[in-house]
N, C-alpha and C positions, 0 to 999 in steps of 0.2 A: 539548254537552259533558257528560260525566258527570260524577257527582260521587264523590270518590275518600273511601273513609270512612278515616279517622284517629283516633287516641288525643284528637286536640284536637276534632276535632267528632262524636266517637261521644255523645255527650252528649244532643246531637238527638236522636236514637232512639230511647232507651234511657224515656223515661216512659212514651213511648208501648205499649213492650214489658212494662213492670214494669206498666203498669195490668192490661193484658189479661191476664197471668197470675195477678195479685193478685184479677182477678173470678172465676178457677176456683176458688184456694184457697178466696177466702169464700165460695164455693157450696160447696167440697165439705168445710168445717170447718163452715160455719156460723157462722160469724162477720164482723165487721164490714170492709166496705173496704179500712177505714183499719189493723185488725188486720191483715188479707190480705197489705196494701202492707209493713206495718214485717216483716213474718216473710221475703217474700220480700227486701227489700234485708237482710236479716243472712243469706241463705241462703248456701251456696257456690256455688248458681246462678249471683247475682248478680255474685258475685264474679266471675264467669269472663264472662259479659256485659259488665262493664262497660271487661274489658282486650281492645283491640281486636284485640291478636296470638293469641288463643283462638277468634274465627271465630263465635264463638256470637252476634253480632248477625246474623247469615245464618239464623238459628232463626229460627221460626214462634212464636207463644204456645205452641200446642199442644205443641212440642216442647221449649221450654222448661220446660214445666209438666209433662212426664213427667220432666224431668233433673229438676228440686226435688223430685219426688217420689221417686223413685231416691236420693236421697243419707237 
């Protein structure tokens, strides 16, 4: 049986996604993690990640991390 993703369990996902794109930033700012992590969840990336009628949990980090960079 698959599992059908929703507004109520998109939540699952979503750290996992916010880590990996948080270890580009702090590679490519040079700064910390934990910097990385808070800059990405205020982005409007995340914003659009985290509603699940936007489709963007079907992003890769990779693709993720060029949309934060683009805005």
């Amino acid at each position: 049986m698959r599992a059908e993703i929703t507004q109520q369990n998109l939540y699952l996902i979503l750290a996992g996604k916010a880590a990996a794109v948080a270890a580009f930033i702090a590679e490519d700012e040079q700064i910390s993690p934990i910097e990385a992590l808070t800059k990405f969840y205020a982005s409007d990336t995340y914003r659009r990640l985290e509603r699940e009628e936007t489709k963007y949990w079907h992003f890769g980090p990779v693709a993720l991390y060029q949309d934060y960079r683009m805005a």
